[in-house]
Gaussian input, Z-matrix of N, CA and C with variables (Angstrom, degrees):
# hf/3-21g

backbone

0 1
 N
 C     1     B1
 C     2     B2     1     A1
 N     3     B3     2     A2     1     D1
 C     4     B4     3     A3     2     D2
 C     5     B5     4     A4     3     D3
 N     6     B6     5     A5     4     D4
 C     7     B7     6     A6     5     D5
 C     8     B8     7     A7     6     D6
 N     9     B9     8     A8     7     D7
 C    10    B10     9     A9     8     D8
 C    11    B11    10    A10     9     D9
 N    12    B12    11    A11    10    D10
 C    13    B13    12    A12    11    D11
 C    14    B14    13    A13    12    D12
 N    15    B15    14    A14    13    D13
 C    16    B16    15    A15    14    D14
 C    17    B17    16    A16    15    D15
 N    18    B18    17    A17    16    D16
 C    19    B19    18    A18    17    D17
 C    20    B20    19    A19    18    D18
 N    21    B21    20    A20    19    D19
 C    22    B22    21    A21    20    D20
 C    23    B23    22    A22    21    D21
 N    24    B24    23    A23    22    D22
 C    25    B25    24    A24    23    D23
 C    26    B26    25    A25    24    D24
 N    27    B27    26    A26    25    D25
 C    28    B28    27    A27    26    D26
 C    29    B29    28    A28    27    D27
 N    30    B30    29    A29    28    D28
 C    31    B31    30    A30    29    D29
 C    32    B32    31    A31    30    D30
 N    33    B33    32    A32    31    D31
 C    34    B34    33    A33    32    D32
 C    35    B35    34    A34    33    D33
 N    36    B36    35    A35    34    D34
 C    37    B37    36    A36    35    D35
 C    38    B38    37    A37    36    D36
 N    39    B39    38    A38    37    D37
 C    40    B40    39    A39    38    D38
 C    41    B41    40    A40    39    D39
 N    42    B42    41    A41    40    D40
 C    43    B43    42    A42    41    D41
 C    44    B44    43    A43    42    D42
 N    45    B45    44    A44    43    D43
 C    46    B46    45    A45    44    D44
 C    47    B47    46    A46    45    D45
 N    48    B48    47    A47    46    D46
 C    49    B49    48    A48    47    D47
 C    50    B50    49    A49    48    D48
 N    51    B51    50    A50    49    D49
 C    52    B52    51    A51    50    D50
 C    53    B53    52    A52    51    D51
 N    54    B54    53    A53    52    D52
 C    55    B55    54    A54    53    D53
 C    56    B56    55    A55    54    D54
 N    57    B57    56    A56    55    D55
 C    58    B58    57    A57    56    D56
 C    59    B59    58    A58    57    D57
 N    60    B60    59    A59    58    D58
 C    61    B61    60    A60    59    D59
 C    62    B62    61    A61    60    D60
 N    63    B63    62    A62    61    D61
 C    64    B64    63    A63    62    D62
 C    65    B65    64    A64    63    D63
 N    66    B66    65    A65    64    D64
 C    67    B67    66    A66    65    D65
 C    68    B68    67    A67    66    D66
 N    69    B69    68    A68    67    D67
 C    70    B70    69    A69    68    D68
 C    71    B71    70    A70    69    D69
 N    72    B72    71    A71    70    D70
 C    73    B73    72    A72    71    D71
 C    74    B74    73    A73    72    D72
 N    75    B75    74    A74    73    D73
 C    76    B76    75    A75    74    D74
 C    77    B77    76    A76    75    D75
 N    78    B78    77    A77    76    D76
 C    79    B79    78    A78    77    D77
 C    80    B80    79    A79    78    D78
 N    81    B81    80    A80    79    D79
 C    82    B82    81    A81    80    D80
 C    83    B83    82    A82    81    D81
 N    84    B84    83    A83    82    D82
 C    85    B85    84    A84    83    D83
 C    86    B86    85    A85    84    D84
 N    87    B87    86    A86    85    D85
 C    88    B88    87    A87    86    D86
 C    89    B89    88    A88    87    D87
 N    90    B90    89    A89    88    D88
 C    91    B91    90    A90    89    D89
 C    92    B92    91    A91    90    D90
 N    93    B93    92    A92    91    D91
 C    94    B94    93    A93    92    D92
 C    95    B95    94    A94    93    D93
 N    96    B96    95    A95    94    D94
 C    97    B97    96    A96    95    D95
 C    98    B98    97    A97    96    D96
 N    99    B99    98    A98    97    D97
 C   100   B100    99    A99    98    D98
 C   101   B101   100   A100    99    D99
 N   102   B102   101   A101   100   D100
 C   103   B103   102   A102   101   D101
 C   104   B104   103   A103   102   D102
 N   105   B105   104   A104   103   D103
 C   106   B106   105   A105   104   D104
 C   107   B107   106   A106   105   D105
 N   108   B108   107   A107   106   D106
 C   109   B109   108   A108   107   D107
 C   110   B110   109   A109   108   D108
 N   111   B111   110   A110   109   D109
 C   112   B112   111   A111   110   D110
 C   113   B113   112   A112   111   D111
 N   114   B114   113   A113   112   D112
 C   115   B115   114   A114   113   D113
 C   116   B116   115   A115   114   D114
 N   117   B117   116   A116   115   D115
 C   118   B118   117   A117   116   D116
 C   119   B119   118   A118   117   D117
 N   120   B120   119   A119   118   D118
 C   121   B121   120   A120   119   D119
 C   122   B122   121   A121   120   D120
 N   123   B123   122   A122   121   D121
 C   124   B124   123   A123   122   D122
 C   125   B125   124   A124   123   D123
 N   126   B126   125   A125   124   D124
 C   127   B127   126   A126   125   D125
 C   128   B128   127   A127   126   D126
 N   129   B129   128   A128   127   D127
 C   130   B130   129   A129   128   D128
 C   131   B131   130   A130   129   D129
 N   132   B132   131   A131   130   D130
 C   133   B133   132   A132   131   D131
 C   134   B134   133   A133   132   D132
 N   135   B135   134   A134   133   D133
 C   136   B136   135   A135   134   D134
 C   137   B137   136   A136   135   D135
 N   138   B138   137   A137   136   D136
 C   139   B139   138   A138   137   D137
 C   140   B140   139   A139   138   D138
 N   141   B141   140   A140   139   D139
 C   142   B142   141   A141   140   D140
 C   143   B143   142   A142   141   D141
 N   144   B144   143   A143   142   D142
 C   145   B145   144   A144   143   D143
 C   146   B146   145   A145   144   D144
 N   147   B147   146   A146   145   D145
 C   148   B148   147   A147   146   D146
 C   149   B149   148   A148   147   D147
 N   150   B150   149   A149   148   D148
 C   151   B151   150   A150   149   D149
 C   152   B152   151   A151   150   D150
 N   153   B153   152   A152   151   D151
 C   154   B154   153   A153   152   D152
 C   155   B155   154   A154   153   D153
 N   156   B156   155   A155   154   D154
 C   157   B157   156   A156   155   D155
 C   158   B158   157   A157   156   D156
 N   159   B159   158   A158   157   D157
 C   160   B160   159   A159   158   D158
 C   161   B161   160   A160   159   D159
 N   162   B162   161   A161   160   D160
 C   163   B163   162   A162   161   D161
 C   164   B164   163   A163   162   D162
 N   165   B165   164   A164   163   D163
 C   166   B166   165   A165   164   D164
 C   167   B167   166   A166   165   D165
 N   168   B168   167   A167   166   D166
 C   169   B169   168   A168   167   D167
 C   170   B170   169   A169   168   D168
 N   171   B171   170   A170   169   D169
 C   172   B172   171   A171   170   D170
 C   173   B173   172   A172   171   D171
 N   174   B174   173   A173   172   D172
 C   175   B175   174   A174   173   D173
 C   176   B176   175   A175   174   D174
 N   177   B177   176   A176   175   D175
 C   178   B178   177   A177   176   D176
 C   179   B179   178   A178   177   D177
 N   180   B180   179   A179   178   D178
 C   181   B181   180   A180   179   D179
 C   182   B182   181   A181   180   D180
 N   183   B183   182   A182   181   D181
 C   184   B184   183   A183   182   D182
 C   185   B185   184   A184   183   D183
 N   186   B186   185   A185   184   D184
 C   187   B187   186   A186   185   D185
 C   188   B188   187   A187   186   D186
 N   189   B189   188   A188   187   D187
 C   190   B190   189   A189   188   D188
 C   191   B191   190   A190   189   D189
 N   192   B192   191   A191   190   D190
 C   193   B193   192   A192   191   D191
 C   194   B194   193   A193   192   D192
 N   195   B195   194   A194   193   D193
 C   196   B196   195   A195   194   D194
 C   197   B197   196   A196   195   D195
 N   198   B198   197   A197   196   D196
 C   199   B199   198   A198   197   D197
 C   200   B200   199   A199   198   D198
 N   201   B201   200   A200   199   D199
 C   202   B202   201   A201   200   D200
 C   203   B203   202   A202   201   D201
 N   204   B204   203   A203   202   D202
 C   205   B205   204   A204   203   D203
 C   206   B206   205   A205   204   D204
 N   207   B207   206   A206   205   D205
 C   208   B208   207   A207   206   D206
 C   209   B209   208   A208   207   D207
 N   210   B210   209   A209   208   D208
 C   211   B211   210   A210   209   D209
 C   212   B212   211   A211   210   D210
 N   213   B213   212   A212   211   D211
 C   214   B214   213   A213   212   D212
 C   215   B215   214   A214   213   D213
 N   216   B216   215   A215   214   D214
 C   217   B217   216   A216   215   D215
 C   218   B218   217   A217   216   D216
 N   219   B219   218   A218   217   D217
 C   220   B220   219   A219   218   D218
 C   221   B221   220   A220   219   D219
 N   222   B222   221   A221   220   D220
 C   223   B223   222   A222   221   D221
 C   224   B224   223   A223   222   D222
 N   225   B225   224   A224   223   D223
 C   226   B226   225   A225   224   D224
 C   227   B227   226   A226   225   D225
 N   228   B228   227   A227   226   D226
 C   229   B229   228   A228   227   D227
 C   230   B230   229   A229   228   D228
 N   231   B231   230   A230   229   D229
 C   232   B232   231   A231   230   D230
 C   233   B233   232   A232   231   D231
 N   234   B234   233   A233   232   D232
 C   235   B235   234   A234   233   D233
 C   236   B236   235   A235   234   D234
 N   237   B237   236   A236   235   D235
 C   238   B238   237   A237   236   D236
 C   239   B239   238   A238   237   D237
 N   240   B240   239   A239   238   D238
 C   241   B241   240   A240   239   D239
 C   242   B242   241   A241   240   D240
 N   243   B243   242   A242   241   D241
 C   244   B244   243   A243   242   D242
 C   245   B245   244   A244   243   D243

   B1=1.4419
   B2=1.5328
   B3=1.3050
   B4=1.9566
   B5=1.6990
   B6=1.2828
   B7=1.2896
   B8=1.3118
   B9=1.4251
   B10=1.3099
   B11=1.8531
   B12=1.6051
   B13=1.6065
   B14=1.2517
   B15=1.5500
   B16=1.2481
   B17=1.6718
   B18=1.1643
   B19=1.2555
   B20=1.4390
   B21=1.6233
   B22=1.9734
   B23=1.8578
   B24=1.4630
   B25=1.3018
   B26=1.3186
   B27=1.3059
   B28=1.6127
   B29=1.9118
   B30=1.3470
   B31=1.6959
   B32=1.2276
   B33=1.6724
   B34=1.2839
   B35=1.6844
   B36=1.3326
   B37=1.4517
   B38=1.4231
   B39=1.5866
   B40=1.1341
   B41=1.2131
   B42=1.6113
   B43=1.4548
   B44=1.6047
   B45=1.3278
   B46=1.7939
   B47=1.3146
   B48=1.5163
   B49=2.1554
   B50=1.1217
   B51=1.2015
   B52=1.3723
   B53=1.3226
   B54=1.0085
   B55=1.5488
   B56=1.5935
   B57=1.0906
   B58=1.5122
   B59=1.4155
   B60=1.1742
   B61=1.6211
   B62=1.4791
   B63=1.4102
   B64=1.0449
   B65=1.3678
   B66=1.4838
   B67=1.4212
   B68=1.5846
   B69=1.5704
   B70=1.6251
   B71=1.5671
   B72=1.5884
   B73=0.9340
   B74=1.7118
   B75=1.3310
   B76=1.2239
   B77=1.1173
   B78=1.3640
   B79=1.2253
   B80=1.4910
   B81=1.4236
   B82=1.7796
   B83=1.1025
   B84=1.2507
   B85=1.7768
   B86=1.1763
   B87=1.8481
   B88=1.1084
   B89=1.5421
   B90=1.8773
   B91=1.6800
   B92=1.2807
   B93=1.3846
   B94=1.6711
   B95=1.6152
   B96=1.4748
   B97=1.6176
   B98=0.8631
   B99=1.2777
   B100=1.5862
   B101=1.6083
   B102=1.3080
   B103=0.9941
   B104=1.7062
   B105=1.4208
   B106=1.8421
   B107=1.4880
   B108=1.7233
   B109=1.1382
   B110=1.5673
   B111=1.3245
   B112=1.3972
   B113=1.7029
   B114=1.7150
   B115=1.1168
   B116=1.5276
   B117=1.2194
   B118=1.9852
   B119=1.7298
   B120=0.7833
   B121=1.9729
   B122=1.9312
   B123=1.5885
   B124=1.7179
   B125=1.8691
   B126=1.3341
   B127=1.6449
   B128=1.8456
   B129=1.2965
   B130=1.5581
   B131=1.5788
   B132=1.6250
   B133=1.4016
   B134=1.2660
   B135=1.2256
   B136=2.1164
   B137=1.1738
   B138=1.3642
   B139=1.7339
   B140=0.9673
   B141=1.1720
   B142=1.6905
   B143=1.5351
   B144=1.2127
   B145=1.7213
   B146=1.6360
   B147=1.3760
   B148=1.5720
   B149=1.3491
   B150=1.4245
   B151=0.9657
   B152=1.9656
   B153=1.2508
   B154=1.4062
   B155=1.4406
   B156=1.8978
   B157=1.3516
   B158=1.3277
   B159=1.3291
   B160=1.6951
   B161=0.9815
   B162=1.3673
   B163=1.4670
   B164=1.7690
   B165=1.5024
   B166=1.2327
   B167=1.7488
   B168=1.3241
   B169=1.2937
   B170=1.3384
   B171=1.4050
   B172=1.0485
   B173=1.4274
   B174=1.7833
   B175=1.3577
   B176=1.2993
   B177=1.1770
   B178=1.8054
   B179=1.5006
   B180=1.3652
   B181=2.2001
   B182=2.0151
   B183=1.1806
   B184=1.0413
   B185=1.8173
   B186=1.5451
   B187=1.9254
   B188=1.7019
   B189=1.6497
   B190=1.7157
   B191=1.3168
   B192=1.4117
   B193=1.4607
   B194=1.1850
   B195=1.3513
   B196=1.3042
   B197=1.4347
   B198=1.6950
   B199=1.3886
   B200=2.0011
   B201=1.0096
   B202=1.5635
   B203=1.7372
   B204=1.2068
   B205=1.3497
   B206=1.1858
   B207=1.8506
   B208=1.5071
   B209=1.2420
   B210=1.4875
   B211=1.6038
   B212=1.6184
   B213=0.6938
   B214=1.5835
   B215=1.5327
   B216=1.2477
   B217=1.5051
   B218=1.9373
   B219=1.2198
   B220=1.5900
   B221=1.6821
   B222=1.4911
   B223=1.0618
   B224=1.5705
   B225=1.1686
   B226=1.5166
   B227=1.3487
   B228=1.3669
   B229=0.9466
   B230=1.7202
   B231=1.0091
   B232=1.6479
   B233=1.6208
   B234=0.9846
   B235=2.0680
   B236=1.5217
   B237=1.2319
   B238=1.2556
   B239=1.5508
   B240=1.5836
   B241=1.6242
   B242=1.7138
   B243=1.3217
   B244=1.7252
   B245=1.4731
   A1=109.16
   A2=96.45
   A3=90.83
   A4=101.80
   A5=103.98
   A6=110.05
   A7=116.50
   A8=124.21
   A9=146.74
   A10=110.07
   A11=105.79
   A12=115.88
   A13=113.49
   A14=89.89
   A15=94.31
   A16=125.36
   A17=161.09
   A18=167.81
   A19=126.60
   A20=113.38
   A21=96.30
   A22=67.46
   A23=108.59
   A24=127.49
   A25=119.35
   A26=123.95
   A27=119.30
   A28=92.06
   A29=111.97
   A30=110.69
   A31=112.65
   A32=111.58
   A33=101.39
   A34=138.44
   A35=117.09
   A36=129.48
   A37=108.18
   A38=119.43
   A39=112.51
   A40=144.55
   A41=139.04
   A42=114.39
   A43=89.92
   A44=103.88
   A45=97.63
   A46=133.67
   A47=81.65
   A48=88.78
   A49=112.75
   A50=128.70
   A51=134.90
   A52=152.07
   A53=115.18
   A54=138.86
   A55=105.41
   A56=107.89
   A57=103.73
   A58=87.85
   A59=132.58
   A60=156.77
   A61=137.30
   A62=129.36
   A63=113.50
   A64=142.30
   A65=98.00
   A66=89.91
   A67=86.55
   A68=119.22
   A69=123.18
   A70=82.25
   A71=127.98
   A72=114.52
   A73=141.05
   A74=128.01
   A75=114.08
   A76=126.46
   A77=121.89
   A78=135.92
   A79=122.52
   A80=111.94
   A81=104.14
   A82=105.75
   A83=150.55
   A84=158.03
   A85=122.86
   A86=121.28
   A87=129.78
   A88=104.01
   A89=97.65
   A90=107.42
   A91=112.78
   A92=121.39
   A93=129.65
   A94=93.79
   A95=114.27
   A96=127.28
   A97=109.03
   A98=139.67
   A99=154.28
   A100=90.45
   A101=116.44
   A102=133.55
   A103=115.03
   A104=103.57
   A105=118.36
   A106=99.35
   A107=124.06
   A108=116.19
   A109=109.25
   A110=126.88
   A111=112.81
   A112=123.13
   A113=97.33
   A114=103.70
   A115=148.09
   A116=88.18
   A117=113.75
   A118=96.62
   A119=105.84
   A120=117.06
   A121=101.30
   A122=91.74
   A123=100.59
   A124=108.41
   A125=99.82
   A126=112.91
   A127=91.56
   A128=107.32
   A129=110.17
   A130=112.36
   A131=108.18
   A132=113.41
   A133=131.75
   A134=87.66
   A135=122.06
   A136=76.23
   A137=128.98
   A138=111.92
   A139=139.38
   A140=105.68
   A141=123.26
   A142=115.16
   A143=121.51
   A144=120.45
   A145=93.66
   A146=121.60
   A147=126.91
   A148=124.00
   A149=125.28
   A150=114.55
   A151=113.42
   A152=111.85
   A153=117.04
   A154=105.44
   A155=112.99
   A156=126.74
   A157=87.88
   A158=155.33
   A159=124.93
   A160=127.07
   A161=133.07
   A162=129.17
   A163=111.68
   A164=107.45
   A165=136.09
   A166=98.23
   A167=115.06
   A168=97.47
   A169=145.80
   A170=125.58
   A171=141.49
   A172=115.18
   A173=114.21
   A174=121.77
   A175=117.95
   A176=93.71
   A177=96.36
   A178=97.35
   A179=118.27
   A180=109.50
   A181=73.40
   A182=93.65
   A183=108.74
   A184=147.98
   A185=90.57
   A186=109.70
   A187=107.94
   A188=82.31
   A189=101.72
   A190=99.65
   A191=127.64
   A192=160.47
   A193=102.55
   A194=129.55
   A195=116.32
   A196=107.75
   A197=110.33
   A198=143.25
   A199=89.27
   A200=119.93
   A201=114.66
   A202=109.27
   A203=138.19
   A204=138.16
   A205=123.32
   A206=71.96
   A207=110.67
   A208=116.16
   A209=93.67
   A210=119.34
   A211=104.56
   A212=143.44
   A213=133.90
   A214=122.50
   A215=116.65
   A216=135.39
   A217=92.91
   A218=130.04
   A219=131.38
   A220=101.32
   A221=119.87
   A222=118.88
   A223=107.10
   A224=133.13
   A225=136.10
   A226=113.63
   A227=153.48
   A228=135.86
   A229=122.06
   A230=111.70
   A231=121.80
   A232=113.90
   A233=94.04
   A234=112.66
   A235=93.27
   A236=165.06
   A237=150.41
   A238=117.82
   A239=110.97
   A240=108.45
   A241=87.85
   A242=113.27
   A243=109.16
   A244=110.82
   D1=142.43
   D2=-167.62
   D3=-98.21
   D4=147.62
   D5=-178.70
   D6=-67.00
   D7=145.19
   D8=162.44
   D9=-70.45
   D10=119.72
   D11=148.77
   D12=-85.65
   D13=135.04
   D14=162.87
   D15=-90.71
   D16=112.54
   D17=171.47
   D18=-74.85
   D19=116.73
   D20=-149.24
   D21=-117.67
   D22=141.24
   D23=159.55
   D24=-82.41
   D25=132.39
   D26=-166.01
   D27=-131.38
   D28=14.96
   D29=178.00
   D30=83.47
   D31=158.23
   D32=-176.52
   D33=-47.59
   D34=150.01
   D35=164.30
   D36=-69.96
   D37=113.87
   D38=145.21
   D39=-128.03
   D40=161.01
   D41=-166.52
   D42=-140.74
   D43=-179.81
   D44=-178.55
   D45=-49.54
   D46=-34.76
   D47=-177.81
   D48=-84.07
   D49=6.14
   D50=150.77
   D51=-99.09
   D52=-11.69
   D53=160.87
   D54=-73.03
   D55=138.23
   D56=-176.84
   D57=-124.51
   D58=84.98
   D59=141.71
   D60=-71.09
   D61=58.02
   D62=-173.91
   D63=-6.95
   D64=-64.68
   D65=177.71
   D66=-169.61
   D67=157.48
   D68=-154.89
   D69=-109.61
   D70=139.67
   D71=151.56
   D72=-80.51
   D73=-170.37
   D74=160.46
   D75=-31.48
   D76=-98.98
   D77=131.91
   D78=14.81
   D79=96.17
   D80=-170.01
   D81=-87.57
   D82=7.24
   D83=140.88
   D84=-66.85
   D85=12.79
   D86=171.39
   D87=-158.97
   D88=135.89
   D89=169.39
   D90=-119.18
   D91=163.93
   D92=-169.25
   D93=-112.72
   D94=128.40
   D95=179.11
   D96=-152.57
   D97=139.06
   D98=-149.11
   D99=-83.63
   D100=162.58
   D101=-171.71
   D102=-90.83
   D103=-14.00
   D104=175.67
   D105=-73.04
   D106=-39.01
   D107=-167.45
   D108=-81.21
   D109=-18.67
   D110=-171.62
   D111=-127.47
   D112=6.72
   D113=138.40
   D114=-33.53
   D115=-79.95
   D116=176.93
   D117=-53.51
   D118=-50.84
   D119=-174.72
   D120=-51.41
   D121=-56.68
   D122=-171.37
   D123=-64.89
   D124=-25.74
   D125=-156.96
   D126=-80.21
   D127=-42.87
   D128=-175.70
   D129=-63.96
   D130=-54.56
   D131=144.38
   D132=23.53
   D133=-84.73
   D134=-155.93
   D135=-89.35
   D136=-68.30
   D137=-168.15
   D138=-70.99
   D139=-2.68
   D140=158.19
   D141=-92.17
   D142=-1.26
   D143=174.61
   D144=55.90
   D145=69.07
   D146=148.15
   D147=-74.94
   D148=115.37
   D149=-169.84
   D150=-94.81
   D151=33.83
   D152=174.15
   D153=-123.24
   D154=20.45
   D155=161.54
   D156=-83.47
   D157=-58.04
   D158=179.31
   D159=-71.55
   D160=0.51
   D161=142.93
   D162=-18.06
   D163=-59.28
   D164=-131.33
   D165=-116.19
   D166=-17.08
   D167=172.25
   D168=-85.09
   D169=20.80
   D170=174.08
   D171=-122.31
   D172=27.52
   D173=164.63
   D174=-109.21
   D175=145.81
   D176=-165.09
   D177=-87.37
   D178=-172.36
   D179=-160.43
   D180=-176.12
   D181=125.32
   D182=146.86
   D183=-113.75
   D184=126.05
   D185=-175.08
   D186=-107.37
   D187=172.54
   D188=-178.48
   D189=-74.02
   D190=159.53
   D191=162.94
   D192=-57.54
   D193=-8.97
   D194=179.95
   D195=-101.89
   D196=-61.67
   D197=168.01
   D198=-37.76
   D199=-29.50
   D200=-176.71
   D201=-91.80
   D202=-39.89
   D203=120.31
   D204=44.83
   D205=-89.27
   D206=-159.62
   D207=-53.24
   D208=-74.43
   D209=167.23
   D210=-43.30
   D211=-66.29
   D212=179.81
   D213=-48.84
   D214=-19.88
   D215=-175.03
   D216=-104.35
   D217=-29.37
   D218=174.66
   D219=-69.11
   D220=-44.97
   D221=-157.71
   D222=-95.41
   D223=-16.33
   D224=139.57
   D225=-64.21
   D226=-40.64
   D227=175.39
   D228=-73.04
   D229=-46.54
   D230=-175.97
   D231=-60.06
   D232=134.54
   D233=-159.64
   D234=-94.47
   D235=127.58
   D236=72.33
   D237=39.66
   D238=90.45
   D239=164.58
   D240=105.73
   D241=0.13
   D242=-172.63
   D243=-88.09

């Protein structure tokens, strides 16, 4: 009978050409990532009721003046139950 490995997972491998990171800021406790990538991630999130979304809710995230707008003009318009 042939022996069994065992294989311990330590999480993904990554190297530069793989990270899709815009750009690292100063600050090594913060990275810059487009907003397409962490959308879909945040959106699954919420719709999955994660509860290590309040980890995170009392951090502030900074957006464009426009992208801020927006959202302020979405959240006056949109009706409840619509």
């Amino acid at each position: 009978m042939a022996m069994r490995k065992l294989k311990i997972y330590n999480g993904p491998d990554y190297d530069q050409s793989s990270v899709s990171l815009l750009q690292t800021a100063s600050d090594t406790g913060t990275v810059k990532v487009s907003l397409g990538e962490v959308l879909p991630l945040l959106a699954d999130a919420v719709a999955s009721q994660r509860t290590w979304l309040t980890d995170f809710e009392d951090d502030s995230v900074t957006i464009s003046a426009d992208l801020y707008d927006v959202l302020q003009a979405y959240r006056h318009f949109r009706r409840p139950g619509a």
